[in-house]
C-alpha positions as CSV (number, residue, x, y, z in Angstrom):
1,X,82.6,160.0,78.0
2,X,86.3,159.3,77.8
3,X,87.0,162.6,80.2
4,X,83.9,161.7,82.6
5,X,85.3,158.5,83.0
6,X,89.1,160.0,84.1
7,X,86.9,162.2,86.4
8,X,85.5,160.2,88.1
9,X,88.8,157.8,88.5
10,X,90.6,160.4,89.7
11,X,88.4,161.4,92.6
12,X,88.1,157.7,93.1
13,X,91.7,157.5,93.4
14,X,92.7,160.5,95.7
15,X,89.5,159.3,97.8
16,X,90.9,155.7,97.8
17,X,94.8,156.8,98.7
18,X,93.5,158.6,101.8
19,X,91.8,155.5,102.8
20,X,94.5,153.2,102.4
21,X,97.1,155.3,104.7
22,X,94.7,156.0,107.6
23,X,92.9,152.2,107.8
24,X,93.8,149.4,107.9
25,X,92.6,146.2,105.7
26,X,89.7,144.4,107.1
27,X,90.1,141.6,109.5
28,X,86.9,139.4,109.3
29,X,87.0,139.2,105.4
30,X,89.7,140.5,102.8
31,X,87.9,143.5,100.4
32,X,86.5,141.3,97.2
33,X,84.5,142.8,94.2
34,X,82.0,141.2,91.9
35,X,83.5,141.8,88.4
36,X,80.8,143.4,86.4
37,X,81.2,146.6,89.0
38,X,84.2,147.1,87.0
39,X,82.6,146.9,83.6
40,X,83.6,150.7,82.8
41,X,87.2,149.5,82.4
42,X,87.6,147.4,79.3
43,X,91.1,146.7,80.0
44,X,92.1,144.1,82.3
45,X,95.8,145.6,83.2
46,X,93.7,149.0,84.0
47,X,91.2,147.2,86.2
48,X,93.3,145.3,88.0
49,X,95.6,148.5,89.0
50,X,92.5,149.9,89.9
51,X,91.6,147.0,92.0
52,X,94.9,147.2,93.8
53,X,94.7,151.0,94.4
54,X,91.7,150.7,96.1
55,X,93.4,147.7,98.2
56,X,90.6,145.1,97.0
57,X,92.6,141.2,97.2
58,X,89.4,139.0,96.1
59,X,87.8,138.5,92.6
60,X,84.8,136.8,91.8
61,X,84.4,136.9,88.0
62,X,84.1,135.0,84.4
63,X,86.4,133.5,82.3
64,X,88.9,135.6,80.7
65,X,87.8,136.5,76.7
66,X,90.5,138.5,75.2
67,X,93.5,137.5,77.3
68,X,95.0,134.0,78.1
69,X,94.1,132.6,81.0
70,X,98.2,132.2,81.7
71,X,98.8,135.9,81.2
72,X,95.5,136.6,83.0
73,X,96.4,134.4,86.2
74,X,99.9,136.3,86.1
75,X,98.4,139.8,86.0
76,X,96.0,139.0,89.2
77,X,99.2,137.3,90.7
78,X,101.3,141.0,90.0
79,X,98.0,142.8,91.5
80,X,97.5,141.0,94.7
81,X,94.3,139.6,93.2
82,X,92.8,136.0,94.2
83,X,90.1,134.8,92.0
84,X,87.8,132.8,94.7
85,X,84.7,132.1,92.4
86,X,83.9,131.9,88.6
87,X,80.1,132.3,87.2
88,X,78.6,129.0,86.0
89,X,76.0,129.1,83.5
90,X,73.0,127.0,83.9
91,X,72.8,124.7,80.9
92,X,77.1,124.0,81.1
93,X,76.4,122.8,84.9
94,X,73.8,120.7,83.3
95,X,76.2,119.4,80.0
96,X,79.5,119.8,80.4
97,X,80.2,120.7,84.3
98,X,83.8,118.8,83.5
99,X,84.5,122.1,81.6
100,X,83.7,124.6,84.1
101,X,85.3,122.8,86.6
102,X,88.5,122.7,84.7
103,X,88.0,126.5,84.0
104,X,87.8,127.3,87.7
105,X,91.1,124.7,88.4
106,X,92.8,127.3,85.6
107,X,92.2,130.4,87.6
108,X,92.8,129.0,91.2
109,X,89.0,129.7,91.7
110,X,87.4,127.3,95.0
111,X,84.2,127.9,93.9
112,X,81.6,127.9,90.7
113,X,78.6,129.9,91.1
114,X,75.0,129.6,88.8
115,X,73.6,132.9,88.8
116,X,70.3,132.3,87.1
117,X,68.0,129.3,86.4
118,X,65.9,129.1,83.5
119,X,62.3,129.8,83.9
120,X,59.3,131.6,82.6
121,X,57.3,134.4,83.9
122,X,56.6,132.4,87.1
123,X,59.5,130.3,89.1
124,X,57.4,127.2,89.1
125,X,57.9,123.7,91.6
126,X,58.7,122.2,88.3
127,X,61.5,124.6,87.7
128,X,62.8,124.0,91.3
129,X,62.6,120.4,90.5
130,X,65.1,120.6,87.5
131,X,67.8,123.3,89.3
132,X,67.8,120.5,92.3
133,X,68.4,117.5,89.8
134,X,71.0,119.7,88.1
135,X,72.8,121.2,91.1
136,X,73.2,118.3,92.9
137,X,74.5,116.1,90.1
138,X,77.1,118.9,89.4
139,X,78.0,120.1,93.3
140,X,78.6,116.3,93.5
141,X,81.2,116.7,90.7
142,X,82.3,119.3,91.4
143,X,83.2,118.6,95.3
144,X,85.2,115.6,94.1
145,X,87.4,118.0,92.4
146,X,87.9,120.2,95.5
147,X,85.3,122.6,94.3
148,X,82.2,124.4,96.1
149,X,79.3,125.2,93.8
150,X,77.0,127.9,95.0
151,X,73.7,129.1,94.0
152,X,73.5,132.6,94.0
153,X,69.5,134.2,94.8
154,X,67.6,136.8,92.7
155,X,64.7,136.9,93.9
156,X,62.4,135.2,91.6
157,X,62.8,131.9,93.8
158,X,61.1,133.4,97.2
159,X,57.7,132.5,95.6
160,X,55.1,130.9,98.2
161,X,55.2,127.4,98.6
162,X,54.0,125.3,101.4
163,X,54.8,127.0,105.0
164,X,57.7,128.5,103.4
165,X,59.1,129.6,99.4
166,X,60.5,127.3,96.5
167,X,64.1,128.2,98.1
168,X,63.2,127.0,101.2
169,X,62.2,123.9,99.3
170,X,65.4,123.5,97.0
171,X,67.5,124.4,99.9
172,X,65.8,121.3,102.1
173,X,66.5,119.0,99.0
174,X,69.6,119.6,98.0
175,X,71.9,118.3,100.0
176,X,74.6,120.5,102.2
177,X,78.0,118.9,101.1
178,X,76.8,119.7,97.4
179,X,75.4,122.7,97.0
180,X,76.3,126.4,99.1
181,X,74.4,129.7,98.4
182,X,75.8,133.4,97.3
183,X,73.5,135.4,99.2
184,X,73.1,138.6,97.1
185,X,71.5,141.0,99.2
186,X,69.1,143.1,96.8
187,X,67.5,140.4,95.3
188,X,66.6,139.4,98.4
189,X,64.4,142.5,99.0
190,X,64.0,143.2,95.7
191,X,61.5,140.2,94.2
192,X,59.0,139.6,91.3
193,X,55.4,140.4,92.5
194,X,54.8,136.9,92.4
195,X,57.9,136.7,95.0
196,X,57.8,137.6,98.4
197,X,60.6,139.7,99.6
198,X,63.1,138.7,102.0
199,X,65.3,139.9,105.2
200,X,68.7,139.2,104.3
201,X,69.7,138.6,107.9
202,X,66.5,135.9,108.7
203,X,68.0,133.9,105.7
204,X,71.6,134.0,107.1
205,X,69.8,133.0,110.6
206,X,67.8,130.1,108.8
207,X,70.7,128.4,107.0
208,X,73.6,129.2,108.7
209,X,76.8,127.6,107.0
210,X,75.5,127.5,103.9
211,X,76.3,130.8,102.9
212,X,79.7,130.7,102.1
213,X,79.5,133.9,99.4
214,X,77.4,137.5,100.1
215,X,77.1,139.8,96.9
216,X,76.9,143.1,99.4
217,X,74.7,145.9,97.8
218,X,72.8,148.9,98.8
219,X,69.4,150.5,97.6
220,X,68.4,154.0,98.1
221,X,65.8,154.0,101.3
222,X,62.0,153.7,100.1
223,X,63.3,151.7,96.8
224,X,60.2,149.7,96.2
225,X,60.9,145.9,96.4
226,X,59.3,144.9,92.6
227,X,62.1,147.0,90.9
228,X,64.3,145.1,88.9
229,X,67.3,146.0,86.2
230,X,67.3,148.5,84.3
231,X,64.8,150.6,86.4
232,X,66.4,149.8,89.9
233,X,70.1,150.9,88.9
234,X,69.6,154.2,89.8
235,X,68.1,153.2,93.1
236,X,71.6,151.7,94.3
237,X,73.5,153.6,96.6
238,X,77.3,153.2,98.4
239,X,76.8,150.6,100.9
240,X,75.6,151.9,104.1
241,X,73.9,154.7,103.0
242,X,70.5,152.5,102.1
243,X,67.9,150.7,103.4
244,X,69.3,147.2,103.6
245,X,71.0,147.9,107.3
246,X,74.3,146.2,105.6
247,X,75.7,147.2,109.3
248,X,73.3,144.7,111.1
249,X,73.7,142.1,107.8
250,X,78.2,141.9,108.6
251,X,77.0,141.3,112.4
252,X,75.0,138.7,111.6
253,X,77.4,137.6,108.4
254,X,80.2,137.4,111.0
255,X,78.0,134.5,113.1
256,X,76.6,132.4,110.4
257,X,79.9,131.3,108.4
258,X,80.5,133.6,105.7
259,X,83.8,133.2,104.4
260,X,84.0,136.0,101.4
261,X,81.9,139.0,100.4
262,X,81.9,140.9,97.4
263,X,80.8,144.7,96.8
264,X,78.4,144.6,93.5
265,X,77.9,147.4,92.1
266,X,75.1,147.9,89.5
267,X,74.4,151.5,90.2
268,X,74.5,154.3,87.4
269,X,78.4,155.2,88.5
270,X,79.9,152.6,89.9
271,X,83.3,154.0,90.1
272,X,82.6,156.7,92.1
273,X,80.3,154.6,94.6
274,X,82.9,151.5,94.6
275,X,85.4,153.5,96.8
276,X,82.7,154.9,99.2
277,X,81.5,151.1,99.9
278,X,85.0,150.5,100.7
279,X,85.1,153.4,103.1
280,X,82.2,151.8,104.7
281,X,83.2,148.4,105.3
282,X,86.7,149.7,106.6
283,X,84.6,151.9,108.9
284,X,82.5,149.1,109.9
285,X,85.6,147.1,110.8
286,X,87.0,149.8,112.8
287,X,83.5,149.5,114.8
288,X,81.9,146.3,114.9
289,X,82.2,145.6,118.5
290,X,80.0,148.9,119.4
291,X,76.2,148.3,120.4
292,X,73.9,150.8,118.8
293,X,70.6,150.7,120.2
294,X,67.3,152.7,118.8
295,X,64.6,153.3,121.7
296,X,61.4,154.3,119.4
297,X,58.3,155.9,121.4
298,X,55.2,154.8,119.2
299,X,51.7,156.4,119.1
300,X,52.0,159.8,120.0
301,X,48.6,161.8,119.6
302,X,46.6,158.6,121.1
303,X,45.8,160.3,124.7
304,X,47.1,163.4,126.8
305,X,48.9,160.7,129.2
306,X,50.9,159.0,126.3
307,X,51.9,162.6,124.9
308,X,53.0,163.5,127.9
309,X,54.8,160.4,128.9
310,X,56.6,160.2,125.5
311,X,57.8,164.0,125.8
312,X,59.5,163.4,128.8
313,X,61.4,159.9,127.9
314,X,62.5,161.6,125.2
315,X,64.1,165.2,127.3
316,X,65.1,162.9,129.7
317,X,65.4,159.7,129.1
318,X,66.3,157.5,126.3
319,X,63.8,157.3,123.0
320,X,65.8,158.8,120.4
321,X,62.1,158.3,117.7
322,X,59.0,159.3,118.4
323,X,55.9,157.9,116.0
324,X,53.0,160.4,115.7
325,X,49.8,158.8,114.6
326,X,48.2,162.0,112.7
327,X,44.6,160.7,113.0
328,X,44.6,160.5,116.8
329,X,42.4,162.7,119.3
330,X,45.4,164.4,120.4
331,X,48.2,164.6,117.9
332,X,47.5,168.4,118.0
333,X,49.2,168.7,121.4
334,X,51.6,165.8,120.3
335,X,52.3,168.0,117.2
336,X,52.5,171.5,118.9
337,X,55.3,170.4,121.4
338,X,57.1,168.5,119.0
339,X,57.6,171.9,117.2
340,X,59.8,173.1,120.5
341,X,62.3,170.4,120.0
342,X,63.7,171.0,116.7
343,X,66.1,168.3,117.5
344,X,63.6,165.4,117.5
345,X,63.6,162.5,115.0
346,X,60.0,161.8,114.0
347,X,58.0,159.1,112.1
348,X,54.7,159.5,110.8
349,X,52.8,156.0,112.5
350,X,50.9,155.5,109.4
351,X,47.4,154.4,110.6
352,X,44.3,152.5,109.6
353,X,43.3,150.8,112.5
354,X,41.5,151.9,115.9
355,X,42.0,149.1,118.0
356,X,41.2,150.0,121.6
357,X,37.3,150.5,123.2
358,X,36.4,153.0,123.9
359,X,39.3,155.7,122.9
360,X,39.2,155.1,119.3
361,X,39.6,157.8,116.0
362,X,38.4,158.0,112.6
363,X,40.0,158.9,109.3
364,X,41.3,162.4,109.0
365,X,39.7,162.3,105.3
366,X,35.7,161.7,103.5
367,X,36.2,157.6,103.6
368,X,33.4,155.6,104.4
369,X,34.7,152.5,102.9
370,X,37.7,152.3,105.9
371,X,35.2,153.0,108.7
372,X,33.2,150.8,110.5
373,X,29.4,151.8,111.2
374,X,30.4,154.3,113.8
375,X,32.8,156.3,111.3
376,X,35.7,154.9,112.8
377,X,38.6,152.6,111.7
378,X,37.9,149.1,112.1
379,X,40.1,147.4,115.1
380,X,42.4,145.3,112.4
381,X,43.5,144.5,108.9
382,X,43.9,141.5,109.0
383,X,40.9,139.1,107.5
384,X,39.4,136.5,109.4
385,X,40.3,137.9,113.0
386,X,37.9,136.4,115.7
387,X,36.0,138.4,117.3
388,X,37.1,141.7,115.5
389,X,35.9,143.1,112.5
390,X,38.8,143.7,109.7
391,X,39.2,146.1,106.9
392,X,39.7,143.8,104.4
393,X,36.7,141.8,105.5
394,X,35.0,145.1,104.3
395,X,36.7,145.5,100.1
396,X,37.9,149.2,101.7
397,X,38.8,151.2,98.6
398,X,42.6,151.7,97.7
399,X,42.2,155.1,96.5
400,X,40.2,156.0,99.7
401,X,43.5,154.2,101.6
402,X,45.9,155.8,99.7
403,X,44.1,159.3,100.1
404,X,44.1,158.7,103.9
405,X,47.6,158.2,104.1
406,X,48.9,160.8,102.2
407,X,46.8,163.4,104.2
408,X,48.3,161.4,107.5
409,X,51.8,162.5,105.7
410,X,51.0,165.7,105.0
411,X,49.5,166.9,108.8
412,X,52.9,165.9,110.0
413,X,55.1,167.5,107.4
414,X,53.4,170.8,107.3
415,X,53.6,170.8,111.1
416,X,57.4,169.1,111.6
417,X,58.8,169.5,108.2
418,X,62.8,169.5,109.3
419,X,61.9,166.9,112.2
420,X,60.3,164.6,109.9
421,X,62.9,161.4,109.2
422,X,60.9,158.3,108.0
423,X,57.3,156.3,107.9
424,X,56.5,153.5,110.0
425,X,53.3,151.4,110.1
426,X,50.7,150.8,112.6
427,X,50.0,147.5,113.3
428,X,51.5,146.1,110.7
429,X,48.9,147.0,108.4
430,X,51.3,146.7,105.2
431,X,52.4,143.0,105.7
432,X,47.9,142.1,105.8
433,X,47.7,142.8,101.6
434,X,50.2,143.3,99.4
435,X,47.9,146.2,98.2
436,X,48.3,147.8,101.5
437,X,52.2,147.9,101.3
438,X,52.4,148.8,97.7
439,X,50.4,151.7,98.9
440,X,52.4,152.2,101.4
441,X,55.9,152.2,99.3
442,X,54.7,154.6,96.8
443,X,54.0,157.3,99.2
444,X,57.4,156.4,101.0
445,X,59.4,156.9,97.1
446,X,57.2,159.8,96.5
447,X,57.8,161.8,99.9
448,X,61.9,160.2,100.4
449,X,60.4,159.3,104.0
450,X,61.8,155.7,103.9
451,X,60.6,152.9,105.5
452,X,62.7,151.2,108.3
453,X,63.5,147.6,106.8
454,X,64.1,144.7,109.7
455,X,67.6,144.3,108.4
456,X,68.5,148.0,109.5
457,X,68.3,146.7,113.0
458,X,67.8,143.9,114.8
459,X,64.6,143.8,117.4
460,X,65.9,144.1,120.7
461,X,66.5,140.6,122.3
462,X,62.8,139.3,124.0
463,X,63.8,138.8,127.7
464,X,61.8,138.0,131.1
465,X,59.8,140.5,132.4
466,X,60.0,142.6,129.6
467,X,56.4,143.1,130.1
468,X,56.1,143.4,134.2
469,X,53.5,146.0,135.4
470,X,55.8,146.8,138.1
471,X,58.4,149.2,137.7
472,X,61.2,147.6,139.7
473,X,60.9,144.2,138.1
474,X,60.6,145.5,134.7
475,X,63.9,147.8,135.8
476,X,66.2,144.7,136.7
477,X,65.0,142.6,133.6
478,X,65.6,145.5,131.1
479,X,69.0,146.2,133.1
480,X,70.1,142.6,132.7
481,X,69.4,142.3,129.3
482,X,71.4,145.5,128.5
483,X,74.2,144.5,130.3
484,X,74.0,140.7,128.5
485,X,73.5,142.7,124.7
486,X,76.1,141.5,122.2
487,X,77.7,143.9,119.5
488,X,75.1,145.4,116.9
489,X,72.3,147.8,115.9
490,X,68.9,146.9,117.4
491,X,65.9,148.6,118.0
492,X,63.4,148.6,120.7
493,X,59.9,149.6,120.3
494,X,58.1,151.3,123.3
495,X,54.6,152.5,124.2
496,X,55.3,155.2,127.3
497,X,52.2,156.6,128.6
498,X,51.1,157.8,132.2
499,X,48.1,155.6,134.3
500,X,45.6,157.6,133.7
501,X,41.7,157.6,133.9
502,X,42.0,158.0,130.2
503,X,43.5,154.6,129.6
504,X,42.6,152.9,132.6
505,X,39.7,151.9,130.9
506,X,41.1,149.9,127.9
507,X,42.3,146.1,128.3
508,X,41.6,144.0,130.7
509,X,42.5,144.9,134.6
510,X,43.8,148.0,133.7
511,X,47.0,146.1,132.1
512,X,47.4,148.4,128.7
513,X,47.8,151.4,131.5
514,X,49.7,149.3,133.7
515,X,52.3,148.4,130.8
516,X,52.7,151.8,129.0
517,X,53.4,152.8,132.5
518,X,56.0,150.8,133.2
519,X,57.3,151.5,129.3
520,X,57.7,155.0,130.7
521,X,59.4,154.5,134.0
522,X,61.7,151.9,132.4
523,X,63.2,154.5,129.5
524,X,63.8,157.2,132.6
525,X,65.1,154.7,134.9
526,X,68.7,156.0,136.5
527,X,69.9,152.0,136.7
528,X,68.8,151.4,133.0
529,X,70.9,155.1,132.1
530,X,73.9,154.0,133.9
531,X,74.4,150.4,132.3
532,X,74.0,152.2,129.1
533,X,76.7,154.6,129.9
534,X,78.8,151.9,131.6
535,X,78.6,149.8,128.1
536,X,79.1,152.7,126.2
537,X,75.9,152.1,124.2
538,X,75.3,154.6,121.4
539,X,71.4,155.9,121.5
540,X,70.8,156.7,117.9
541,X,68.0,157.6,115.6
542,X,66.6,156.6,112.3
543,X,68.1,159.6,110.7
544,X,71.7,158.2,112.1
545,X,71.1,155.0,110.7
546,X,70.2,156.2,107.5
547,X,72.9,158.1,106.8
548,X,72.8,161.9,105.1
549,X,69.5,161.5,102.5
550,X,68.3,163.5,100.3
551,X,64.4,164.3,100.5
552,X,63.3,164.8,97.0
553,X,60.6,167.3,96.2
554,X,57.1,165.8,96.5
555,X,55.2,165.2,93.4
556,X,52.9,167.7,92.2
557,X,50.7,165.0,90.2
558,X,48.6,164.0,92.7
């Protein structure tokens, strides 16, 4: 154990030495670490060198046990080391917050943070209801003595309640001047099945200011969001090579207020991973003013005219991601010509829905509980819809589902097995049941084909005339929104396809040929091409943005 350990400080500390002498510290935010990553190293002395190697200035951490708080102070002093917050348990905000306050004056810290609130299997209103009686009577305190307190998310507390969850509730209640927020970025993702899972960067958006603190974590891409500790440790990765789009998250971080961020690090070797999320941020620093933009072509395989059409924006134009719907009429073609650009970055459009009359598709698989009386899919998921009968009007069978799926998988694979990058979802089938995207994050673990989360990029900025028929209008609008794009990672999703007889007939007027049409002449467009060189926007791809993966061996247990 003992020699492990100096192995994997040692490549930690050539790895961190390079950094140091060829970047430089970060500008936005100084480097901080959540103490517990460092719970391999016993000894505070040995830490705290460690901390300064890796040029890290901000602590967020507990009260010292088995060292003064005197000597303690002087060895962070000796290390370049600021403690900014101290942990807070529950019950001593609720008893004896004068203590905790006085422990946080001790180490120089500006802010206290509760971590957990008490609560039984379910968060419950009435739980909420106590934490806001409790927080607020102890931010109050705690403000009068020049102290922040801060609760930090995990997950449990994004259960349903009203138009929104019980933290949009306690965050209405409690009052701004009293009580902040550590956003920790997992367990906003990661959530209780009785939880609904979060985007990080919506919650920024939503309460902007009040996110003083980010705990900045990773998770390996396709990590199913009801893991919790133990079993999702081993699903943490080095920050930016996950699933949480931690590039897109700092963008955002930098617009909405937040003032420190720590690197937690929960994972299964944190000292080797620590340095590489250091790396990253450094990196990201170097970088932040680029634009990155991700121009997806969805629904290949739906008709010879969108084939065709998406080919050719992505030889010569500027899709980096084509989606291939496996159960469509003419994903054969779709699939064959994809096998001439070993290049391509692909997406299997995961699909249970035929929406348009009359070019429509049925399962690739025996289902007869997905298909409507014709044998095909039904036009939507979603229960309830007027005028359009739904799948889960119709109890479809989860096995059936699940089997569809995976054969969806496997006709792209065995066709485009080194083209193959990630899943995506048609229609948003997986957000209709939370069936349909457990489903739907199995197969993703199973194949290591992750699924693109929000947070990995932003959706391209909505602007006027982003649907115009015509192609010169639809030119100058998409031409002026490039040139008006702020710094980031966004992604656009297109539908190119030709006007054809073969989809002249679906919509209304013509307008689903009309539009697809435009989609197409818009991505080869010469003016749209020349911004993008002119703002030295990077076209990237999913596999870019996910970093170097590795695709575990499918399952043989079927």
């Amino acid at each position: 154990m003992q020699r492990s350990l100096f192995r994997r400080l040692t490549a930690a500390f050539l790895l961190t030495n390079l950094l140091i002498r060829v970047t430089p510290a970060m500008a936005q935010w100084p480097i901080g670490i959540q103490g517990s990553s460092m719970k391999e190293m016993k000894d505070p002395r040995l830490m705290m060198a460690q901390l300064r190697q890796w040029g890290v200035t901000e602590l967020e951490g507990g009260y010292p046990r088995n060292m003064p708080v005197k000597e303690y102070r002087k060895l962070m002093k000796e290390n370049g080391l600021r403690m900014v917050g101290i942990g807070g348990d529950f019950k001593l905000l609720q008893d004896s917050v004068a203590l905790l306050a006085d422990r946080a004056k001790q180490l120089g810290a500006e802010y206290v943070v509760c971590y957990w609130i008490p609560h039984g299997q379910t968060f419950t209103l009435a739980d909420a209801d106590k934490a806001i009686a409790v927080f607020t009577q102890a931010g109050q305190y705690l403000r009068k003595k020049g102290l922040t307190l801060c609760y930090h998310n995990h997950g449990y507390e994004f259960v349903k309640h009203g138009e929104g969850t019980l933290f949009d509730y306690m965050a209405g209640k409690m009052p701004a001047d009293a009580v902040q927020f550590e956003l920790d970025l997992i367990w906003a993702k990661n959530t209780r099945q009785t939880a609904l899972p979060q985007d990080p960067i919506a919650l920024l958006t939503k309460y902007a200011g009040r996110f003083p603190l980010v705990h900045l974590k990773d998770r390996r891409p396709g990590t199913p969001s009801t893991l919790e500790n133990p079993a999702l440790r081993p699903y943490q990765v080095p920050l930016g090579q996950g699933d949480l789009g931690v590039s897109a998250f700092l963008q955002e971080a930098r617009r909405s207020g937040v003032k420190h961020l720590f690197i937690e690090d929960e994972s299964l070797k944190p000292m080797e991973q620590i340095p590489q999320s250091i790396a990253f941020l450094r990196d990201w620093e170097a970088h932040r003013d680029e634009i990155r933009l991700l121009v997806r072509a969805d629904d290949l395989g739906m008709a010879h005219s969108a084939n065709r059409a998406i080919l050719d924006v992505l030889q010569t134009g500027i899709a980096r991601s084509v989606e291939v719907m496996a159960p469509t009429p003419w994903v054969s073609e779709g699939l064959q010509e994809l096998v001439r650009r070993p290049d391509a970055d692909v997406g299997v459009h995961l699909t249970l829905t035929s929406e348009w009359q009359p070019l429509r598709w049925r399962p690739l698989t025996t289902a007869p509980s997905l298909c409507d009386s014709t044998g095909h899919f039904y036009p939507t998921t979603w229960k309830g819809t007027p005028k359009a009968p739904s799948l889960l009007d119709h109890n479809p069978d989860m096995a059936d589902i699940e089997r569809e799926l995976r054969a969806q998988i496997e006709r792209v694979r065995q066709a485009l097995p080194r083209q193959l990058s990630h899943l995506s979802v048609h229609m948003a089938f997986d957000l209709s049941h939370p069936g349909l995207r457990e489903v739907v994050e199995k197969l993703s673990v199973e194949y290591g084909l992750p699924l693109i989360a929000p947070s990995m990029a932003a959706a391209f900025p909505r602007f006027e005339g982003q649907n115009a028929t015509d192609h010169a209008e639809r030119e100058r609008a998409f031409v002026a929104a490039l040139e008006n794009l702020k710094p980031g990672t966004y992604m656009l999703v297109t539908h190119p396809a030709y006007n054809s007889d073969e989809l002249k007939p679906l919509g209304e007027g013509e307008q689903v040929a009309r539009t697809r049409d435009a989609d197409a002449a818009m991505l080869k467009s010469q003016a749209v091409q020349g911004v993008i060189r002119k703002r030295n926007i990077q076209l990237v791809t999913y596999r870019s943005l996910l970093g170097a993966q590795s695709i575990p061996q499918v399952s043989q247990q079927r």
